[in-house]
C-alpha positions as CSV (number, residue, x, y, z in Angstrom):
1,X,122.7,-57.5,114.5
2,X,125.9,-55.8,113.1
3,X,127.1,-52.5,113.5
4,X,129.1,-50.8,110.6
5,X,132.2,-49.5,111.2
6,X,131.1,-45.8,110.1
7,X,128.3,-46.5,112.6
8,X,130.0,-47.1,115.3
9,X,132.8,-44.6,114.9
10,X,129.9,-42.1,114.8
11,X,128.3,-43.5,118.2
12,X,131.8,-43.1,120.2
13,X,131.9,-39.7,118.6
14,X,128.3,-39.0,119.7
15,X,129.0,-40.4,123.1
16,X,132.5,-38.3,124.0
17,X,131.0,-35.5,123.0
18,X,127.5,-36.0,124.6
19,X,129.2,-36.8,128.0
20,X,131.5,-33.7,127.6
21,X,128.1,-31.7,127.2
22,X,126.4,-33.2,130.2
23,X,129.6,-32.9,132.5
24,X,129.5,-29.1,131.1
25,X,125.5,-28.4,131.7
26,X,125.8,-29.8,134.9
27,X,128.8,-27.7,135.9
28,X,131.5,-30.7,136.6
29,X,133.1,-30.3,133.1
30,X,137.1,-28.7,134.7
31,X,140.0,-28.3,132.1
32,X,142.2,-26.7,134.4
33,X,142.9,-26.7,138.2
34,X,140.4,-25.2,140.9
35,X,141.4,-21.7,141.5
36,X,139.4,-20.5,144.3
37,X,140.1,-21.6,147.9
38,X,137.8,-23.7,149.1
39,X,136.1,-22.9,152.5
40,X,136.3,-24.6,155.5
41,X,134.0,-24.1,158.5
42,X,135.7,-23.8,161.8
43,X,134.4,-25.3,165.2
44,X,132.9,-21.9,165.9
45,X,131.1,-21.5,162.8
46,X,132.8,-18.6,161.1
47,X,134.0,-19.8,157.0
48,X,137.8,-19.4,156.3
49,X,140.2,-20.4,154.2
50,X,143.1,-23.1,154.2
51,X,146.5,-21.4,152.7
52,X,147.4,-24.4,151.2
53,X,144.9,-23.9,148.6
54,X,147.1,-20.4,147.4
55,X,148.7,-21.8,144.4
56,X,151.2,-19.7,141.9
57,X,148.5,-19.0,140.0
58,X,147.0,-17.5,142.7
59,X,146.9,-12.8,142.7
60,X,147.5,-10.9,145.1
61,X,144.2,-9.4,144.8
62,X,142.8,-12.9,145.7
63,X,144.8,-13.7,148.5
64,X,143.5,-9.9,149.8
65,X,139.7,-10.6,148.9
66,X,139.4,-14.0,150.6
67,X,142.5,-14.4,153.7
68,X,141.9,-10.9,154.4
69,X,145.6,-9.9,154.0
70,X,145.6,-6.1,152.5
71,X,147.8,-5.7,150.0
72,X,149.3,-2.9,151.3
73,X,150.7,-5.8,154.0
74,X,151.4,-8.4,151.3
75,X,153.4,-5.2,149.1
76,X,155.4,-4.6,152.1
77,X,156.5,-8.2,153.4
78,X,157.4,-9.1,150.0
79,X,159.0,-5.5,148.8
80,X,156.9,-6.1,145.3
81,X,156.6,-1.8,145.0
82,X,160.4,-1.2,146.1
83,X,160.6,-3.7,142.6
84,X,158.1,-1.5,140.7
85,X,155.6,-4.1,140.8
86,X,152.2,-3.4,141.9
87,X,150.4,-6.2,144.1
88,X,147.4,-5.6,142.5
89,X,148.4,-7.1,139.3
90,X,150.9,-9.8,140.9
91,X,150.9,-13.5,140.5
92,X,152.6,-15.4,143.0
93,X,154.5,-17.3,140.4
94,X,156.5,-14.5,140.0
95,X,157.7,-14.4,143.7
96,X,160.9,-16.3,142.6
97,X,161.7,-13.9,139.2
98,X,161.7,-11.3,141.9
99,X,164.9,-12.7,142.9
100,X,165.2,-12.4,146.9
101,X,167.7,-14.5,148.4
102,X,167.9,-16.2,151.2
103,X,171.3,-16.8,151.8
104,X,170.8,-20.5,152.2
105,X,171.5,-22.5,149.7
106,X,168.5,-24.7,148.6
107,X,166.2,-22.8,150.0
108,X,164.0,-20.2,148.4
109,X,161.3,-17.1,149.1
110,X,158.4,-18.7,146.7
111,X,155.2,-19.7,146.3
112,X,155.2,-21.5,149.6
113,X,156.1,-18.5,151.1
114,X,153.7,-16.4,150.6
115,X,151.1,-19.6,152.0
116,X,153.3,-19.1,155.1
117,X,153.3,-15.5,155.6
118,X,149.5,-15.6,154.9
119,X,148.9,-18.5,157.5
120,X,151.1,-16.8,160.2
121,X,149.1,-13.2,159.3
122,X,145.6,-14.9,159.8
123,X,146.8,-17.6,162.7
124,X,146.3,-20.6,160.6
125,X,148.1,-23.8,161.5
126,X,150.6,-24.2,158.4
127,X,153.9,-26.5,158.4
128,X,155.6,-24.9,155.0
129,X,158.2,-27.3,153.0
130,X,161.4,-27.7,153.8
131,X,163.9,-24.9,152.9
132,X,161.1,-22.2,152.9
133,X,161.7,-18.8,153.8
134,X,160.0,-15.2,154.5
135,X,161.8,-12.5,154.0
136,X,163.0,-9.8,157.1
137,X,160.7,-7.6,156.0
138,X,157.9,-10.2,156.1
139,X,159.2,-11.3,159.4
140,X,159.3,-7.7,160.9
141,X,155.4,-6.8,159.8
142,X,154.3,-10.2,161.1
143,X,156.0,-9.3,164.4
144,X,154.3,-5.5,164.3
145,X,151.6,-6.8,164.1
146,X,151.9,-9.3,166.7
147,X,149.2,-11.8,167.7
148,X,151.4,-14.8,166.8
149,X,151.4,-17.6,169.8
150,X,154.9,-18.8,171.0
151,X,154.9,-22.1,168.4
152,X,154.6,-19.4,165.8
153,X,156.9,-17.0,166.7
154,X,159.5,-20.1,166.4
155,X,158.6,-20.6,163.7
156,X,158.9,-17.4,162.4
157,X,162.9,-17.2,163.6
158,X,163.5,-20.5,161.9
159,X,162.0,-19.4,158.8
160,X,163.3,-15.9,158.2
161,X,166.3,-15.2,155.9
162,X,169.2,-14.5,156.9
């Protein structure tokens, strides 16, 4: 048996675009990356959430609704009103148009930033990359609010701008 080549054009057609619909009715079909943070259960049973999974796409008002960091907190470490910004409508892609220096160079107050701030406001355990840095006021609101064990009160030192 022989299969025309308008045929079978129209079968691999047919079969993209039937898989596509499957994969989309089943809820698997993903054209971008995931957004939301994915839970993780803790030894004690309680659900929370890894900051490694805040991304630069990530807002403000996310990081609020599920780290439980108020934005009040997150518009004071990171000075987003004394900029006119309002966290509520912030990306944390923009950290770095913001502009705050660190006075190191190669190092920068970013993305990964905020993922530290967040891990060191909720006690997660969180190694940021190299040349990542909070600003003071970050580092003075974490240390107000106190809580942090000894390990991450070093850390905090090492990572605060100068």
């Amino acid at each position: 048996m022989r299969i025309g080549l308008k045929a079978l054009a129209v079968l691999a057609l047919l079969g993209i675009l039937g898989t596509v619909a499957v994969t989309k009715a089943a809820g698997l079909w993903q054209t971008t990356g995931r957004r939301l943070p994915r839970p993780v259960t803790d030894p004690s049973g309680s659900v929370r959430y890894d900051p490694k999974d805040i991304k630069g796409s990530s807002w403000f008002t996310e990081i609020a609704q599920y780290y439980g960091v108020p934005l009040e907190d997150l518009d004071r470490a990171f000075g987003l009103s004394d900029a006119g910004l309002s966290p509520a409508a912030f990306r944390c892609k923009d950290m770095e148009s913001l502009g705050l220096e660190t006075g190191v160079p190669g190092t920068e107050i970013g993305v990964d930033s905020i993922r530290l701030f967040v891990a060191l406001y909720t006690g997660y355990d969180y190694l940021p990359k190299p040349g990542t840095f909070l600003p003071r006021t970050a580092r003075d609101l974490l240390v107000e609010k106190g809580g942090l064990s000894e390990a991450q009160a070093a850390l905090l030192e090492s990572r605060t701008a100068p």
